[in-house]
N, C-alpha and C positions, 0 to 999 in steps of 0.2 A: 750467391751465397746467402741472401736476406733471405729468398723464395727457399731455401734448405731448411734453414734455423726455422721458417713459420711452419713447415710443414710436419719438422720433426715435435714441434711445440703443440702443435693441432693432436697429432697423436698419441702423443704424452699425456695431454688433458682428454682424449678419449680414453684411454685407458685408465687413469682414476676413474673416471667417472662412471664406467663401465664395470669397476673393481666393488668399488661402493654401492653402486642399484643392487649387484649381486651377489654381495655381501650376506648371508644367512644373520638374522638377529637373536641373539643367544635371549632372548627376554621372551622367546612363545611358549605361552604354557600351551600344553597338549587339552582336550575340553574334554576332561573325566569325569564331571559331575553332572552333563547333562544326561549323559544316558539315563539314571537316576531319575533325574526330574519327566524325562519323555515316560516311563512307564507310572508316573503319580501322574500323570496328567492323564492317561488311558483308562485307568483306575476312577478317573474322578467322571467322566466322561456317561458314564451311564448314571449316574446319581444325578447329575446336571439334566441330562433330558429328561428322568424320572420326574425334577421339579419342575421343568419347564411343560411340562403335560400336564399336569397338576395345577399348575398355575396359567394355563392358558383356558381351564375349563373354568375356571371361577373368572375371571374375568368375561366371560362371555354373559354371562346370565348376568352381572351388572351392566355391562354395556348398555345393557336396553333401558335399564331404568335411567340413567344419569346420561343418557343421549342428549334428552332436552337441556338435560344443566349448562354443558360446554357451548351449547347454542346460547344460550341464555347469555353467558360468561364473554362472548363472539362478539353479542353486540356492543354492551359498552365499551370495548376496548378501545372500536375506532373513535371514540370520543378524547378519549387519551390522546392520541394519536397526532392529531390536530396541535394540540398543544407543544410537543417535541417539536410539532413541525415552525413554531412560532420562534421558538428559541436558536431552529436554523440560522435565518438570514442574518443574526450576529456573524457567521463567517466573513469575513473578511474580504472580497476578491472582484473582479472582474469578468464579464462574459461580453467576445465580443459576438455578437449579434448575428452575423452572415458568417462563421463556421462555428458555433455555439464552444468556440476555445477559451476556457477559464483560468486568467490568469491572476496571481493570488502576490505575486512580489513585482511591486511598484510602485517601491517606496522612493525609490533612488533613479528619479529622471535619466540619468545616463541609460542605465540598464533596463527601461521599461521598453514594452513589446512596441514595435511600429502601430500598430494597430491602435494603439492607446492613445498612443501622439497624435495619430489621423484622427481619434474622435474626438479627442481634445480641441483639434481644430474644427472639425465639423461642427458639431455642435455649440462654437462658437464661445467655449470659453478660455482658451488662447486665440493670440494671434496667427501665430505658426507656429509651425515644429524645431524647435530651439536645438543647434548645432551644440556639442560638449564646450565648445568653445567663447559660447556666448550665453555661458551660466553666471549666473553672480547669486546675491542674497537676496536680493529685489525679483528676480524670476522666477529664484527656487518658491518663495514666498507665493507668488503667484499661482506656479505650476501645484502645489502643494491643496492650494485653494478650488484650483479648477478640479483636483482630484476628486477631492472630496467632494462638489457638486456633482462631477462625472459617476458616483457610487450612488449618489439619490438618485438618476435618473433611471427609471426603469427598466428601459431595454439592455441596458445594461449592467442589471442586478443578477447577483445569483443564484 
């Protein structure tokens, strides 16, 4: 009797549903006003190239002269350049070193990558890799410390 009532229930809720998708939505407008717009745009279309012909010859005969400018212009740039690149390494993060993976949240020891924990150890500023269970305030302090010498050293900067 269960296995009737589910089945006759399955097909009840197909049929809404099926009611609904195919439901026609009385809110389509019909697109009356593009026809309109497609013959202003056919209209405009020969004007458009007329300019751009126009405008593609004058640009030619300066080209030649202001060629040297943009050279000119080229080179100091990359001197800029350098500079951006200096305000970089304020980003924040982690790169470990043997799969070049930049890890950017590891503020919160539980949740930080394995990787970070083995260099923490390697490197020799933990002891070991601390269990969630053998956290306190005296470790966090620690780990917090080791962090932050772990972001000065530079194989593992980003």
């Amino acid at each position: 009797m269960t296995e009737v009532l589910f089945i006759l229930t399955t097909v009840f809720v197909a049929y809404v549903v099926y009611v609904i998708v195919n439901e026609p939505k009385p809110n389509t407008k019909k697109p009356t006003q593009t026809e309109p717009q497609k013959t202003e745009l056919t209209e405009a279309k020969p004007e458009t190239v007329a300019k751009v012909v126009v405008s593609e010859k004058k640009p030619e005969a300066s080209k030649k002269v202001p060629a040297s400018t943009p050279k000119a212009t080229k080179a100091p740039a990359p001197a800029p350049a350098p500079v951006v690149a200096a305000n970089v390494p304020a980003k924040k993060g982690l790169k470990d070193p043997k799969t070049g993976e930049i890890a950017t949240a590891y503020s919160n020891y539980r949740f930080t990558k394995r990787w970070i924990k083995d260099a923490l150890v390697a490197e020799g500023l933990l002891d070991k890799v601390y269990k969630n269970n053998e956290l306190d305030a005296e470790t966090e302090s620690k780990i917090k410390q080791a962090v932050s010498k772990l972001e000065e050293i530079e194989k593992y900067r980003v």
